[in-house]
C-alpha positions, 0 to 999 in steps of 0.5 A, spaced: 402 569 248 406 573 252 400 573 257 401 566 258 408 566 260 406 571 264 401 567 268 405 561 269 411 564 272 407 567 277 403 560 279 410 557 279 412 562 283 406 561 287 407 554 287 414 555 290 413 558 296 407 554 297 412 548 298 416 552 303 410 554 307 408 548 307 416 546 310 416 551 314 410 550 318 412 542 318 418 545 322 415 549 326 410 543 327 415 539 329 419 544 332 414 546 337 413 538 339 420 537 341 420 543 346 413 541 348 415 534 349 423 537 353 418 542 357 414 536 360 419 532 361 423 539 365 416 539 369 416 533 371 423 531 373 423 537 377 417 534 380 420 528 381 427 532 385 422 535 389 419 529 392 426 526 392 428 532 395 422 532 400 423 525 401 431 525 404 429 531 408 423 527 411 428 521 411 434 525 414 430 528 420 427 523 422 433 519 423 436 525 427 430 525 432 430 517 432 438 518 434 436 524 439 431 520 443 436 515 444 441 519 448 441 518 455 447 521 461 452 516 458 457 520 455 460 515 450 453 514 448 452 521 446 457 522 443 457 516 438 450 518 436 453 525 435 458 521 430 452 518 427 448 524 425 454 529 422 455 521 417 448 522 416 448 530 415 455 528 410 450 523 406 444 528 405 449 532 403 453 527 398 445 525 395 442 533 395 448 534 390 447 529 385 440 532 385 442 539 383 448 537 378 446 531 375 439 529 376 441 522 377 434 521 381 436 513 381 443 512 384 439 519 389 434 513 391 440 507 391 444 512 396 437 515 400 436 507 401 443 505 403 441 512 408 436 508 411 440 501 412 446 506 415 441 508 420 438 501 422 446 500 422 447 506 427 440 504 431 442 496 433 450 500 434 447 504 439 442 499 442 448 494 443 452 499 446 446 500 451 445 493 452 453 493 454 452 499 459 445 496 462 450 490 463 456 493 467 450 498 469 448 492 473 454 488 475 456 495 478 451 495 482 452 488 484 459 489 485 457 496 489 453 490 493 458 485 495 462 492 497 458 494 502 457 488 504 465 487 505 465 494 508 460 492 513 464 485 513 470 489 515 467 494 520 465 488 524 472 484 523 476 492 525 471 492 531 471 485 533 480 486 533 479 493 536 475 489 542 480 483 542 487 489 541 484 493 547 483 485 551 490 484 549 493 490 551 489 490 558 492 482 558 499 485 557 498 491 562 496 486 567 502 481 565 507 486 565 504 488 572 504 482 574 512 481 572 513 487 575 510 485 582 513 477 580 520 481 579 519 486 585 517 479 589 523 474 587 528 481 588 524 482 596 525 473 596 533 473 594 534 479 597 530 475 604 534 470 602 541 472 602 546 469 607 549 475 611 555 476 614 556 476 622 564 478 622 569 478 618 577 478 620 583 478 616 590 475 618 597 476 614 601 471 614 609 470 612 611 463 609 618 461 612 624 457 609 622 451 614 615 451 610 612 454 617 607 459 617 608 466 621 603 472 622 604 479 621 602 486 621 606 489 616 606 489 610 612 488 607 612 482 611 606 479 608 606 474 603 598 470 603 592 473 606 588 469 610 581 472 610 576 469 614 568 470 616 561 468 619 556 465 616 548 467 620 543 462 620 537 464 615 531 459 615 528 462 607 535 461 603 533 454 601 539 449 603 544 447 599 550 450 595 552 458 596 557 461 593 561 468 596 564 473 592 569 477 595 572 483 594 578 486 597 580 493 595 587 496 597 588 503 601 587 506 595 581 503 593 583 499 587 580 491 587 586 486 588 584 481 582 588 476 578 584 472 573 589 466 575 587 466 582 580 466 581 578 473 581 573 475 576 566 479 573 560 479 578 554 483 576 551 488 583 544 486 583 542 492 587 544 497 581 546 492 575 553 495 576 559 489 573 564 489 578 571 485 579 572 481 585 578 478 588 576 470 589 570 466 590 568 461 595 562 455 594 559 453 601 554 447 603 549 451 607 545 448 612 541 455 614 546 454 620 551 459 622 559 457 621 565 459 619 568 460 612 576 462 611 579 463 605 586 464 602 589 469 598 596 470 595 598 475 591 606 475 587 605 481 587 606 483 595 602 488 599 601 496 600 601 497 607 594 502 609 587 500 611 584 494 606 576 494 605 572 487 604 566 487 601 563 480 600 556 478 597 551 473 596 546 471 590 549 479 587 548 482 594 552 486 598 552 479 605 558 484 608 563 488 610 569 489 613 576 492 614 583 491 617 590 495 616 597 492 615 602 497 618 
């Protein structure tokens, strides 16, 4: 009886920790599948980052050497393309991180896909931009063309006024030469033609109470002066009017002139010189000798002393002579 007992707390003792093996193992079994299933699932994703991985590189560097072949010797074009590449370099950066934290391979391809229309971006960017420097490229060469031709064009015009400037210089040479000798020819003829004085004589004269006039030798006595001349002939004085200007300089050398009595300004032809003369007289010259008597009396009365007379035609001294009054 108690063998029997016995017996049957050993089976079910049996019985029990066959039941756990038989749990234990189910677990294992399943256990074992789980880290099975994550270990493929690890290979895989790890093979598919590496591809990722090797894709965005064969990507990225493509789109470099792509960039790199469309440099040129504009330097703004260079250094846009130089942008494009550190964006580009900041983008594989940007999808390379959500590889190694996060495994996110989808929104890695979404980025990589949006790399390539950055790029396509970046290349119709730069071949727009070649386009713009091909164009002004050629519109500089167009406006280098016109410019030359404009200098060739103004070189011609410099030479041509250079030619017609020394024509005109040489034609005013000539002209002022010609002025010159014209001046010199019209000085030789007015000088040719002025009208010159044979003799001069000069009367003073006292007026009395009765109206009478009587002459004089002293000063003192003299009141009017009458100063009389000789005209010569000269057949190249045209005929007609000619005046004399008259000049009477006192003992010490000073023109009797008083505005009232006709005196005034005359230039001397010979040396440009103004000068004051005491009277004026207008004659019709025939180109024939005569007489011509003029009359001068100061209120203020006469120096006694030796008088000059000065009398000039056309600026030109025609002239001279002098008397004394005691």
């Amino acid at each position: 009886m108690s063998s029997n007992k016995s017996n049957s707390n050993l089976f079910a003792i049996a019985m029990v920790a066959i039941l756990g093996l038989l749990g234990l193992s189910g677990y294992l079994f399943f256990a074992n599948q789980d880290l099975q299933d994550k270990t493929e699932q690890m290979a895989a994703d790890i093979n598919q980052k590496g591809i990722i991985y090797d894709e965005l590189n064969d990507t990225y560097n493509e789109a470099v050497a792509e960039l790199d072949e469309m440099k040129g010797n504009n330097e703004e074009l260079n250094a846009l393309i130089e942008k494009q590449k550190d964006e580009l370099k900041s983008k594989k950066n940007q999808i390379s991180r959500l590889l190694r934290t996060k495994n996110d391979f989808a929104k890695a391809k979404t980025e990589m896909s949006e790399m390539r229309l950055q790029l396509d971006q970046y290349v119709s960017e730069v071949n727009e931009l070649k386009a713009e420097n091909e164009q002004l490229l050629a519109q500089n060469t167009d406006l280098g063309n016109e410019n030359k031709s404009l200098q060739q064009d103004l070189s011609a015009k410099s030479a041509k006024a250079e030619e017609l400037e020394e024509v005109r210089a040489q034609l005013v040479s000539e002209k002022a030469d010609l002025t010159s000798k014209n001046t010199m020819l019209d000085k030789k003829v007015n000088i040719a033609s002025v009208v010159k004085i044979a003799e001069i004589n000069a009367t003073g004269w006292k007026t009395r109470k009765n109206g009478k006039s009587a002459k004089k030798k002293y000063a003192k006595n003299v009141d009017r002066l009458e100063l009389c001349f000789n005209t010569t002939e000269n057949l190249v004085t045209d005929p007609g009017d000619e005046i004399f200007h008259v000049r009477i300089l006192d003992p010490s050398g000073t023109t009797l002139a008083i505005e009232d009595m006709g005196s005034g300004i005359m230039k001397d032809a010979a040396t440009q010189e103004e000068m004051r003369y005491t009277m004026a007289q207008q004659i019709d010259y025939q180109n024939e000798s005569g007489q011509v008597c003029m009359n001068w009396s100061p209120t203020t009365g006469f120096s006694k002393g030796l008088y000059a007379v000065e009398i000039y035609n056309k600026g030109y001294i025609a002239g001279k002579g002098e008397f004394m009054l005691k």
